[in-house]
NUTORVEX-701111 format. One line per 3 residues: for each residue x, y, z of C-alpha. Coordinates in steps of 0.2 Angstrom, whole numbers, m for minus. Layout:
BEGIN
X,Y,Z; ...
//
This chain:
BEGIN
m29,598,m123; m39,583,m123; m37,571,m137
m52,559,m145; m50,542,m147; m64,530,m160
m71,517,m148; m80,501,m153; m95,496,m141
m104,477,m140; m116,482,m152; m105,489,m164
m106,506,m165; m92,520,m164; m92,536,m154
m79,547,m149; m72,545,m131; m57,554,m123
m40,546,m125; m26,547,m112; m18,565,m111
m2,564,m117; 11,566,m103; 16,584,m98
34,583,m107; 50,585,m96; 57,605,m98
76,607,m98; 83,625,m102; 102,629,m103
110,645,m102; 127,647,m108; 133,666,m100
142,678,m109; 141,668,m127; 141,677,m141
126,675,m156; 142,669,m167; 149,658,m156
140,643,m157; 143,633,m177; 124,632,m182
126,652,m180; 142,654,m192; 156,653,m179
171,647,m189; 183,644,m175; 173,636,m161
165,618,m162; 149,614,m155; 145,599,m165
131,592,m153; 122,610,m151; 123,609,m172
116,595,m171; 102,598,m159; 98,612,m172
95,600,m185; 86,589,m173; 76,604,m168
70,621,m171; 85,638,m174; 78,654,m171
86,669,m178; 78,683,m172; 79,678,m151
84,690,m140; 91,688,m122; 82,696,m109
95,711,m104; 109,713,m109; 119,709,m94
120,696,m83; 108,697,m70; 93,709,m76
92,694,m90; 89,680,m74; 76,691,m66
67,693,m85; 68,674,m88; 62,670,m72
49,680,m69; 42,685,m87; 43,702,m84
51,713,m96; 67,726,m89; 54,739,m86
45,729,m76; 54,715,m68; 63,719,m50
83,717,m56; 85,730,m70; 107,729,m70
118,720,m61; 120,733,m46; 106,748,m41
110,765,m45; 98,773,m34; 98,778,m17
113,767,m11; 116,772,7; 98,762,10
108,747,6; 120,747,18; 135,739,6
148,742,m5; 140,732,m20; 121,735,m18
111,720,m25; 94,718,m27; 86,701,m24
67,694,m28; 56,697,m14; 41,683,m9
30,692,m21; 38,689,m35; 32,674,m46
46,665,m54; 40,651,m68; 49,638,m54
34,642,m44; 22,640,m56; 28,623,m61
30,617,m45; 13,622,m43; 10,611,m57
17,595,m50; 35,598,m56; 50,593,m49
62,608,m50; 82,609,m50; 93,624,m54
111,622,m57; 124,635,m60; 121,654,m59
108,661,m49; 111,679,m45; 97,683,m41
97,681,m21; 109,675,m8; 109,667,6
98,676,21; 87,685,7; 70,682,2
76,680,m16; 87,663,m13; 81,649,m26
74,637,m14; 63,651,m9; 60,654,m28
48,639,m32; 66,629,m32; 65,612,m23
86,609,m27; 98,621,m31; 116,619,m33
130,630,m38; 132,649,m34; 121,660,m26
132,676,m27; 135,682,m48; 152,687,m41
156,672,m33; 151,662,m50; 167,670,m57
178,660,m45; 179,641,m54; 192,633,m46
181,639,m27; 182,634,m13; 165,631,m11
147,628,m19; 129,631,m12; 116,620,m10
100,626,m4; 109,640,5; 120,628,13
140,627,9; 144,613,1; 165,612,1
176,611,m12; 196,606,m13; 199,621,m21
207,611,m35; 191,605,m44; 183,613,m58
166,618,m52; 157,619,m68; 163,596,m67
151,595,m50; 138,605,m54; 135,597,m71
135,579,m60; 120,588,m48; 111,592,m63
111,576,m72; 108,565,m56; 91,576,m53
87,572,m70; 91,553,m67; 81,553,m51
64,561,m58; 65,553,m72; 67,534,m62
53,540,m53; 42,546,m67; 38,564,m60
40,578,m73; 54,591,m70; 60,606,m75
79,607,m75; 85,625,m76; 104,623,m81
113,643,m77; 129,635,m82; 145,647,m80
155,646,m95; 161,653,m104; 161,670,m91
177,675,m88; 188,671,m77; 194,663,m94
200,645,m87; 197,627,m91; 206,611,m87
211,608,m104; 210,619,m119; 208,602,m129
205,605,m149; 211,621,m148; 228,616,m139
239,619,m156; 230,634,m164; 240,651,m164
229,662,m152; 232,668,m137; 228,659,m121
214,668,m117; 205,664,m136; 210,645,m134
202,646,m115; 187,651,m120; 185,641,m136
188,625,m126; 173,634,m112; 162,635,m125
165,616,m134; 166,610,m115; 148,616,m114
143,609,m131; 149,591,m126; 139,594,m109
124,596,m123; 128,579,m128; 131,569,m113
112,578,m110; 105,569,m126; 112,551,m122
107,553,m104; 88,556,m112; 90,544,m124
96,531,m110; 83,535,m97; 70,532,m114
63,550,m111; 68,558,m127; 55,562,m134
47,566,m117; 58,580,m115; 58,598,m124
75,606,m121; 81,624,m124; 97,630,m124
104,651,m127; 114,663,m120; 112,677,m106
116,690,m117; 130,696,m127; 150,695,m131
163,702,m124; 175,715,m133; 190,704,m133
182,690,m143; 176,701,m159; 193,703,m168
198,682,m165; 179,675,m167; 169,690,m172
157,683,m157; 143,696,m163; 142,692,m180
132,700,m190; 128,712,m177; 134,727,m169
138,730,m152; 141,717,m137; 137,714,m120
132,729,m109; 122,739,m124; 105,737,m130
111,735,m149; 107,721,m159; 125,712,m153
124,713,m134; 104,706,m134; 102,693,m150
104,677,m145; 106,661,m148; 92,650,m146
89,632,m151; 75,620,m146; 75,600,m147
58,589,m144; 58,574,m154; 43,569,m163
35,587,m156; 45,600,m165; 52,598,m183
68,593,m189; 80,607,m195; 69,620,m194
75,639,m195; 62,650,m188; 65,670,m189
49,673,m177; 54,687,m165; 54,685,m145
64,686,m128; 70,675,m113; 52,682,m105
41,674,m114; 48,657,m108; 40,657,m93
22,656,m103; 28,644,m114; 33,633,m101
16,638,m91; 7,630,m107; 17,616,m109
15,610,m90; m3,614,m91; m4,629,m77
m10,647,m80; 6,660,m79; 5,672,m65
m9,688,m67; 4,699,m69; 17,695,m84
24,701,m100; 27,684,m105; 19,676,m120
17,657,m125; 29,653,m141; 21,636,m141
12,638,m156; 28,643,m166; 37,628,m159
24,616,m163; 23,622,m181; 6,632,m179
4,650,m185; 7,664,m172; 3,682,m173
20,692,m169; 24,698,m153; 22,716,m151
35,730,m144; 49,719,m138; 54,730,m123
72,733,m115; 82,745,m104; 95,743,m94
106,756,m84; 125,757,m80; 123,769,m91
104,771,m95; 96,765,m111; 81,761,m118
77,749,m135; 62,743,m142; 60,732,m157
42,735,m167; 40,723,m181; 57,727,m194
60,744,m184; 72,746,m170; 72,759,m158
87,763,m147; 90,777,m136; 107,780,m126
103,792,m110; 88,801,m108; 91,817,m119
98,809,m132; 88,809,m148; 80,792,m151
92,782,m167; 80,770,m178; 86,757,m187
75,744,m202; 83,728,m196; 77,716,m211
86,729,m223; 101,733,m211; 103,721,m196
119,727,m190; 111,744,m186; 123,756,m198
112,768,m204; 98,778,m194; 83,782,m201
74,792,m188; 75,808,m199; 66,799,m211
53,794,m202; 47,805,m187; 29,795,m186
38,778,m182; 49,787,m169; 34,794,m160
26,777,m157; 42,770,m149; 44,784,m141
28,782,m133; 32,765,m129; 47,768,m121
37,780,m108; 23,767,m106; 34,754,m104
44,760,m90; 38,761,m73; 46,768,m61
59,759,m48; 68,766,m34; 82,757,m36
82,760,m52; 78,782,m55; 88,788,m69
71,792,m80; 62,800,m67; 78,809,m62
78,816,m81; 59,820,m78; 62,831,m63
78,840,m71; 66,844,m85; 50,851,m76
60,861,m67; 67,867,m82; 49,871,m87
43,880,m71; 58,891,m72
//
């Protein structure tokens, strides 16, 4: 956007000229993984303290109504990173479910391919320095999907989701090459370092960057090098582990800020932070992890996709600001797009949230989209209506989530015209994959069913 400055000539008269375009801010996006919607204070978690993320809340902008981009671990990176939806995008679960002797493994992954176009690239393409840190998942070492290969210029961390599991490793990847570990160090301590050194570097340099932080914790397996506040309480190891995981990360958030606030690019900087998806089982009864929600991670209900999602840019963004505007992790590959001044790619589902962020009106998105499979299922979200389908004979269950978010009492007998349209949006909103077949596998069950 170009900004108009009053200019004062010899003769004394005034015009508008150009002024100097304000710099492209600095984008910093943290995802925790596997953190409940409830698990963060400024979402109504009792038990677990994240002061610094609260306070980014009331710094920033809180959105109520976020939703991760899967349900699970991976399909939610491929969504974030590609601006694809999980009916579009290439990684639809963690594993394929379709013709696995073509994979030649026991665990058959699928990676990004060259043509895919991850919001890395496009910011790279802008003249951003780009680092990821953590989690990748989405291609390991050999394949075409590996970060660096990805529009990533740095990545440090884990390459393989499985290996991520493994804190106290051996080994860490950088740019496909092993980095070695004592075994004895708490990985999550290193590649928090990495992260904050390639903000130090870019920053001394003056260079925008994007700094994609796919931090581990608190995913099992449930350890930490010290369980801190939580030390005394009267829970079970595993509960204190993971409350320590999640104020470890929460102090990370705040050794973020001063680090910004030292480097004197605050208010240069717009920083996101979320989950990948929902909690797991074991944290309901101790932390009610999904609260107000039902469900958790690995189902398409309103507990294992609503998020958290807070995001801090001083002087841009209001102060304490609670926004119930409705959108996923694939629309952050527009917004980023518009705040580095580059066109997203031809093909997305992705849309800008800038507006919303910057206080401007925005139309709602339509049709929020999901499946996933492991078993297959299919949701959509259309305006206050919920639709959320479990296999593909089941009958389609529909829920009014400003009048019953936790998803308790179906209404899809009351209104057969609503379920039509989603239905019809589930079909036009899948396309097929081969790794991915159980609808058309359902399709061919049932015109043969027809024909006989």
């Amino acid at each position: 956007m170009i900004r108009l400055a009053l200019v004062c000539l010899a003769s004394g008269h005034w015009f508008l000229a150009p002024a100097a375009a304000a710099p492209r801010p600095n984008i910093v996006f943290l995802m925790a993984d596997d953190q409940g919607y409830a698990d963060v204070g400024c979402y109504g978690s009792e038990h677990i303290r994240t002061p610094h993320i609260d306070k980014m809340a009331a710094e920033g902008m809180r959105f109520t109504d976020c939703y991760s981009g899967s349900a699970v671990c991976a399909p939610t990176r491929c969504v974030l990173m590609t601006g694809l939806h999980p009916g579009h995008c290439r990684r639809r679960d963690n594993t394929a479910t379709g013709n696995l002797e073509s994979f030649g493994k026991e665990r058959p992954l699928v990676f990004l391919e060259a043509g895919d176009v991850t919001v890395a690239e496009k910011l790279k393409e802008a003249g951003y320095a780009t680092g990821g840190f953590g989690k990748w998942g989405l291609g390991n070492p050999g394949s075409a999907g590996v970060p660096e290969k990805q529009g990533f210029d740095l990545w440090f961390g884990y390459y393989d989701q499985v290996h991520a599991h493994t804190y106290y490793t051996d080994h860490l990847i950088r740019n496909s090459e092993k980095v070695p570990l004592d075994g004895k160090t708490y990985s999550h301590t290193p590649i928090m370092a990495e992260a904050f050194g390639f903000i130090e570097k870019h920053a001394r340099a003056e260079r925008p960057f994007f700094a994609y932080l796919a931090i581990c914790p608190p995913h099992g397996k449930y350890v930490v090098p010290g369980q801190g506040i939580y030390t005394d309480e009267p829970w079970s190891e595993v509960d204190k582990n993971y409350a320590a995981m999640c104020t470890l990360i929460d102090t990370n958030v705040g050794e973020l800020f001063k680090l910004l606030a030292r480097l004197g690019i605050d208010e240069n900087t717009i920083v996101f932070y979320t989950s990948d998806n929902g909690p797991n089982r074991q944290f309901l009864e101790r932390f009610a992890s999904n609260k107000p929600f039902r469900g958790i991670k690995r189902q398409l209900t309103e507990g294992g996709l609503r998020c958290p999602m807070v995001v801090r840019w001083p002087g841009t963004i209001g102060n304490g600001v609670t926004s119930g505007f409705a959108w996923t992790h694939k629309d952050f590959l527009a917004t980023a797009c518009e705040l580095a001044g580059v066109d997203p790619p031809a093909r997305t589902d992705s849309v800008s949230v800038l507006p919303v962020l910057t206080g401007r009106k925005q139309e709602a998105l339509r049709n929020l989209y999901w499946e996933i499979h492991h078993p297959f299922q299919q949701a959509v979200r259309m305006g206050k209506w919920k639709g959320l389908r479990f296999g593909t004979k089941e009958p389609l269950q529909l829920y009014d989530l400003d009048a019953d978010p936790s998803e308790a009492n179906d209404l899809a007998a009351q209104h057969p015209g609503v379920v039509k349209r989603i239905e019809a949006i589930m079909a036009r909103e899948h396309t097929p994959s081969p790794f991915y077949p159980a609808v058309e596998k359902a399709r061919k069950k049932r015109r043969g069913k027809k024909a006989a």
